[in-house]
ROSE-4610 file (N, C-alpha, C; in Angstrom, 1 decimal, always signed):
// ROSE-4610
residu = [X/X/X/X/X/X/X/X/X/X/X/X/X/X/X/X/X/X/X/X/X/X/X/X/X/X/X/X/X/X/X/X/X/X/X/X/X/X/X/X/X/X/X/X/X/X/X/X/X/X/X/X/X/X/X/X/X/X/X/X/X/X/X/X/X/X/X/X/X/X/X/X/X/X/X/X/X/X/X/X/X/X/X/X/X/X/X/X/X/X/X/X/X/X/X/X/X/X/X/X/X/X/X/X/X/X/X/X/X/X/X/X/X/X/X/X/X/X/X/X/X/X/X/X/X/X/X/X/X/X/X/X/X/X/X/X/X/X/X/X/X/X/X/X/X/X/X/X/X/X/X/X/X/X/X/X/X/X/X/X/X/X/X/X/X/X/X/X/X/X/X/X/X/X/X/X/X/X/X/X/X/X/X/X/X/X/X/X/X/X/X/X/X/X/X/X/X/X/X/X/X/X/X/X/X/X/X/X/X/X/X/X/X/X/X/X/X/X/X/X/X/X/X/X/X/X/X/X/X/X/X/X/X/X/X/X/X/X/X/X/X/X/X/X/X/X/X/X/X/X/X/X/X/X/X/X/X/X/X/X/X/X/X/X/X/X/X/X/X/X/X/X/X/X/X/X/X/X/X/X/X/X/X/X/X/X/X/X/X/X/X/X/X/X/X/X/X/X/X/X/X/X/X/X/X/X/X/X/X/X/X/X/X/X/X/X/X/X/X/X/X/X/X/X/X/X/X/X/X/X/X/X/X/X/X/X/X/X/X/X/X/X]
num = [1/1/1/2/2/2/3/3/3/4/4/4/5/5/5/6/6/6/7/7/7/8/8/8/9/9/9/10/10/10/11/11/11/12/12/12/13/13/13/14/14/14/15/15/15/16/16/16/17/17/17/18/18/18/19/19/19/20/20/20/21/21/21/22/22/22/23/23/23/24/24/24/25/25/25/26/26/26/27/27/27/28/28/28/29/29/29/30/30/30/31/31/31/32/32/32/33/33/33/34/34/34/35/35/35/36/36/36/37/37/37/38/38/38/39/39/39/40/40/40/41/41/41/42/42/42/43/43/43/44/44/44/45/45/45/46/46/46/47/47/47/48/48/48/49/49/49/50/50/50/51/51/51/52/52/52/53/53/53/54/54/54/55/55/55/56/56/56/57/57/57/58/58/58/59/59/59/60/60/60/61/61/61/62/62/62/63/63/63/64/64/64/65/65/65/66/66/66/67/67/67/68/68/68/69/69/69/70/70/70/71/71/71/72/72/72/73/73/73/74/74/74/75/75/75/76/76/76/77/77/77/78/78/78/79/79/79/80/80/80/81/81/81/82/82/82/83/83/83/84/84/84/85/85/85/86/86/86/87/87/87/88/88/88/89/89/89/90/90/90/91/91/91/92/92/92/93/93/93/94/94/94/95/95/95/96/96/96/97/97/97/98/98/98/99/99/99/100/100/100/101/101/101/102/102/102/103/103/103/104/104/104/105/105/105/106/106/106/107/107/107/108/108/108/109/109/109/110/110/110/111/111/111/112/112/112/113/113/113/114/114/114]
x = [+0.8/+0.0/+0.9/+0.2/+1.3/+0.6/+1.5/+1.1/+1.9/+1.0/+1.5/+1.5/+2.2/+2.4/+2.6/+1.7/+2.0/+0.8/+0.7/-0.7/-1.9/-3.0/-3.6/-3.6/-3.5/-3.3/-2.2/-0.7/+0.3/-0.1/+0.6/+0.5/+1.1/+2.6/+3.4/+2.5/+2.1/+0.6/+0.2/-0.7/-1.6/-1.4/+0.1/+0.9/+0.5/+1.2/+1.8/-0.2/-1.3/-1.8/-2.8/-2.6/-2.9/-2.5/-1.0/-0.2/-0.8/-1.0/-1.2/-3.0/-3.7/-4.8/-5.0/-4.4/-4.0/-3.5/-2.8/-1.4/-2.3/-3.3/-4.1/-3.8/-3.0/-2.1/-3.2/-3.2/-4.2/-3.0/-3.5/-3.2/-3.5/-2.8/-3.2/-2.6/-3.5/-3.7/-2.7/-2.4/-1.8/-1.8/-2.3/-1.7/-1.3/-0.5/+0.7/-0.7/-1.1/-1.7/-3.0/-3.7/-5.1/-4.6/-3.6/-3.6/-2.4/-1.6/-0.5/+0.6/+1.6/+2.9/+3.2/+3.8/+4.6/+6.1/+6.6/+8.2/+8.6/+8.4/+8.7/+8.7/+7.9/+7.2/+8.7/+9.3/+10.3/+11.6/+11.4/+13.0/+13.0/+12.3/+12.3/+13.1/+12.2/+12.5/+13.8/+14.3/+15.7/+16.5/+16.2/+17.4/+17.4/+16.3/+16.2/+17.0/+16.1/+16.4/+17.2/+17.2/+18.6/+18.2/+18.2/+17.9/+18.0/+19.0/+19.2/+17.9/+17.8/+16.7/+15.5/+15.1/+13.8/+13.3/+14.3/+13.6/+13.7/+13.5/+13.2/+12.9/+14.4/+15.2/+14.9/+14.2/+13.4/+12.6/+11.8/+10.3/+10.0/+8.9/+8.4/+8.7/+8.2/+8.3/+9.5/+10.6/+11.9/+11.9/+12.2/+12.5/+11.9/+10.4/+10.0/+10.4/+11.7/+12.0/+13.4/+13.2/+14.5/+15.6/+16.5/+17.6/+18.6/+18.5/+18.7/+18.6/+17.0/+16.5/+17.2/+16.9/+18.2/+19.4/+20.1/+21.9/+21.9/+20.8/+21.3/+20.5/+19.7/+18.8/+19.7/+19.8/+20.5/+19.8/+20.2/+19.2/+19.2/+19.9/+19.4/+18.0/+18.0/+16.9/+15.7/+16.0/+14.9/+14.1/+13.7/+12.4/+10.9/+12.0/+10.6/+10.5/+11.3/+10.9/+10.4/+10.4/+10.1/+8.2/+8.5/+6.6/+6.3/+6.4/+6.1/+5.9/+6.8/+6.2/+6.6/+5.7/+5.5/+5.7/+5.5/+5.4/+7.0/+7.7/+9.3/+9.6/+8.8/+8.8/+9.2/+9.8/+9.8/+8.5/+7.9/+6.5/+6.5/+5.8/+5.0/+6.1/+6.0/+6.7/+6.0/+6.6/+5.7/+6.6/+5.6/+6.3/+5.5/+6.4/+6.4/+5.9/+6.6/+6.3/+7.7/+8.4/+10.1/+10.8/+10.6/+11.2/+10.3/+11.5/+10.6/+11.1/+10.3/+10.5/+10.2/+10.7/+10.7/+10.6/+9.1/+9.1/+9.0/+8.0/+7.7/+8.2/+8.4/+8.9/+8.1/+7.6/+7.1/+7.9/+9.0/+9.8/+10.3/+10.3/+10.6/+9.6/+8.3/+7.4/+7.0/+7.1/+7.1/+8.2/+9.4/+10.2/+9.8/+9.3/+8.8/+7.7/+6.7/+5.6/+5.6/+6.9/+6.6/+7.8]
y = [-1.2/+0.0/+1.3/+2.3/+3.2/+4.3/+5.2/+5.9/+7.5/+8.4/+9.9/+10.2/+11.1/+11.6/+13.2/+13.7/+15.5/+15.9/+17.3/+17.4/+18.3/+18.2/+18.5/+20.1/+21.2/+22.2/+23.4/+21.9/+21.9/+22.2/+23.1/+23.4/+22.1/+22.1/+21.2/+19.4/+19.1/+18.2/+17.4/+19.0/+19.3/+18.5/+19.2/+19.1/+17.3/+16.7/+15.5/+14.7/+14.9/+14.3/+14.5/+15.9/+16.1/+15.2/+15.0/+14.0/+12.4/+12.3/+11.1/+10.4/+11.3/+11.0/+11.4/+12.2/+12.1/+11.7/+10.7/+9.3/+8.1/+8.1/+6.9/+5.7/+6.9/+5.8/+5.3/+4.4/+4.0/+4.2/+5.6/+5.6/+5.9/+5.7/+6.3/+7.5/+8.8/+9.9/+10.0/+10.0/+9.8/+11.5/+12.2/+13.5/+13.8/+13.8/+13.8/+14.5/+15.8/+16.6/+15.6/+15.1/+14.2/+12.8/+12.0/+10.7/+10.3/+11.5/+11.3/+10.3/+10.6/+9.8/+8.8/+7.9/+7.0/+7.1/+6.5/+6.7/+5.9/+4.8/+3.4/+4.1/+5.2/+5.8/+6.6/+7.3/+8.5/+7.7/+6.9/+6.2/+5.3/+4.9/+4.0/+5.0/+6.4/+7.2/+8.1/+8.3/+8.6/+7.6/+6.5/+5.3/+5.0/+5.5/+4.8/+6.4/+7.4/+8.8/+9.3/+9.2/+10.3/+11.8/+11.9/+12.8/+14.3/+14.5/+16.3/+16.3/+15.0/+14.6/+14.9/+14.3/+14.4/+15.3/+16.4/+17.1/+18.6/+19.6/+20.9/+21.7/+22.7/+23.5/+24.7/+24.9/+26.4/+26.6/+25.2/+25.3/+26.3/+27.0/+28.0/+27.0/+25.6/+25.0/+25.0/+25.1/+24.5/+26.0/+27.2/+28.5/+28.7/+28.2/+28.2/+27.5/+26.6/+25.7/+26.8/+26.8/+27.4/+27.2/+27.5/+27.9/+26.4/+26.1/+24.6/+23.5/+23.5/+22.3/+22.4/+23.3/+23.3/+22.9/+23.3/+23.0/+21.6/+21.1/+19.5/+18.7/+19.1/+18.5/+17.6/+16.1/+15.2/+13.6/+12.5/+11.2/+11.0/+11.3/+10.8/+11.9/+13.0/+13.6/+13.8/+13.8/+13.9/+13.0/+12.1/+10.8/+12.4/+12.3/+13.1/+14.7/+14.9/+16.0/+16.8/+15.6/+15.2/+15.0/+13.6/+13.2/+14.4/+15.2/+16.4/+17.6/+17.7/+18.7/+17.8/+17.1/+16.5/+17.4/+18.6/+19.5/+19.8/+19.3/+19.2/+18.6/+17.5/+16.9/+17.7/+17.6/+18.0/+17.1/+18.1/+17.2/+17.3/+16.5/+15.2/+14.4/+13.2/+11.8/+10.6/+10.2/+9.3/+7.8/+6.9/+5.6/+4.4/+4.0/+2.8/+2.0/+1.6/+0.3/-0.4/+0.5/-0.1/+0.7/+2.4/+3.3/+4.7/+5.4/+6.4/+7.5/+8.8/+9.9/+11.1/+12.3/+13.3/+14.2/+14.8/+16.0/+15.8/+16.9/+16.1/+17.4/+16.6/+16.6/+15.8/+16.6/+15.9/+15.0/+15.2/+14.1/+13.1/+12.9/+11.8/+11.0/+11.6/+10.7/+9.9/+10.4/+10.4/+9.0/+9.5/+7.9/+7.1/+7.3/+6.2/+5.1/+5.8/+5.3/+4.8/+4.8/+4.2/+3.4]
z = [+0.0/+0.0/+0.0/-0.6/-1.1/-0.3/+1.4/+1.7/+1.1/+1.5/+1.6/+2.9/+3.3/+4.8/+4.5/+5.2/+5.2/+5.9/+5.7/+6.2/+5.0/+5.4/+3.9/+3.5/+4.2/+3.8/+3.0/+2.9/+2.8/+1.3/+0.4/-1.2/-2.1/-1.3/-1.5/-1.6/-0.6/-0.5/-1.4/-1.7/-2.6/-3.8/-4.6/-5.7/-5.7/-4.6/-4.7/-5.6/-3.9/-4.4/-5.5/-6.0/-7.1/-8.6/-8.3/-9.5/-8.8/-7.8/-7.5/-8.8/-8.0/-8.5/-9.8/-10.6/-12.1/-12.6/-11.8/-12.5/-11.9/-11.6/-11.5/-10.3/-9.6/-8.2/-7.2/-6.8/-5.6/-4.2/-3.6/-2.6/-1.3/-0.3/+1.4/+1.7/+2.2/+2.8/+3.9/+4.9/+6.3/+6.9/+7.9/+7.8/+9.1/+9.2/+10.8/+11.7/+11.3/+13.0/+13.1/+12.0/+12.3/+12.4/+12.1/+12.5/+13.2/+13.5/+14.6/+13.7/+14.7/+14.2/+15.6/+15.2/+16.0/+16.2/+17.6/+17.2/+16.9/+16.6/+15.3/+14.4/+13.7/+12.3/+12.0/+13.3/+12.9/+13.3/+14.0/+13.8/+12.4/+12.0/+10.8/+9.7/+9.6/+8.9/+8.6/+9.9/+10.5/+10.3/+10.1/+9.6/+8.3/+7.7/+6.6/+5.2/+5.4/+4.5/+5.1/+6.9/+7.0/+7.5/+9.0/+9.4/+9.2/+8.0/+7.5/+6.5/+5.6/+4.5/+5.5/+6.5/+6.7/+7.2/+8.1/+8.5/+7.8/+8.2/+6.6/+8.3/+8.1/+8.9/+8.0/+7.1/+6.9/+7.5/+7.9/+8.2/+9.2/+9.7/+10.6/+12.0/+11.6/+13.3/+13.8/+12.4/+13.4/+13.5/+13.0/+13.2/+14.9/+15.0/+16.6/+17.1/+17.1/+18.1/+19.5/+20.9/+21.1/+20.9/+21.3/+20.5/+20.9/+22.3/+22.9/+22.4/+22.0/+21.1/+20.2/+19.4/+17.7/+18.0/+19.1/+19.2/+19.5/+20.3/+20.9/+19.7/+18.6/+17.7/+16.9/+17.7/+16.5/+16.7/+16.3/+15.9/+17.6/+18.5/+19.9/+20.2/+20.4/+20.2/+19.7/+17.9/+17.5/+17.3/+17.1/+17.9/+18.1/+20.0/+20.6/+20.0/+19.5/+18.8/+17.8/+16.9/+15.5/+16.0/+16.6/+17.5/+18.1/+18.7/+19.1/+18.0/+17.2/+16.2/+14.8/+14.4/+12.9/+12.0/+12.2/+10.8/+10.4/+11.6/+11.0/+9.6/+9.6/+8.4/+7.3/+6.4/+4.8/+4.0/+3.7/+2.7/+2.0/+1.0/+1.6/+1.8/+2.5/+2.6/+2.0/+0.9/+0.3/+0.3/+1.0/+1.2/-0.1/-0.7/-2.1/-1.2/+0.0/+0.8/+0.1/-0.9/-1.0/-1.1/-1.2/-1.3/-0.7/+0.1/+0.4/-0.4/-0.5/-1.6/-0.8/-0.4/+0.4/-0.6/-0.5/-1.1/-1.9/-3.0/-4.8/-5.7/-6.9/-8.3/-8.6/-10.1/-10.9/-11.8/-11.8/-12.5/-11.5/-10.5/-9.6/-9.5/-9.4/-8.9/-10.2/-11.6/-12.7/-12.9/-12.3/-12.3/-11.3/-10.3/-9.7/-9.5/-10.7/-10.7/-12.5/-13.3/-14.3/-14.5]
């Protein structure tokens, strides 16, 4: 099963499941603030893309994080901090269920779905 992860107001989102449903993909919705994250969900993810990849250090959340959290922010930390503010995330997160894909292009997803 092929999920999306973001949340739905995201433009970025949008985009993805915009191409999703124009590329005829049968897929799953997921959106971090209505169905929550797991810390199995964000360690999997942090081991698998690689913690600079997943999280998105323009974002407004990390810009509100103090200044503490930012300096000690590394794979022993972020777990609970990541589960605490999901919108760290870089969106969308789209899991193949063999590959995950951070963030869309129309030409990636384009490679990945043909």
């Amino acid at each position: 099963m092929i999920t999306l992860y973001g949340i739905k107001n995201c433009d970025t989102v949008k985009k993805a499941r915009t191409w999703l449903e124009q590329n005829k993909v049968d897929y799953h919705f997921h959106d971090f603030r209505a169905d929550g994250l797991t810390d199995t969900q964000v360690k999997s993810w942090i081991a698998e893309i690689g913690l600079d990849t997943l999280v998105n250090k323009r974002s407004t959340t990390w810009k509100e994080l103090d200044e503490s959290t930012k300096t000690n922010f590394d794979e022993t930390t972020a777990v609970a901090i990541i589960s605490a503010n999901p919108t760290l995330i870089k969106r969308p997160l789209l899991d193949t269920g063999t590959q995950k894909q951070v963030g869309f292009k129309d030409a990636e997803y384009t490679r990945i779905f043909n």
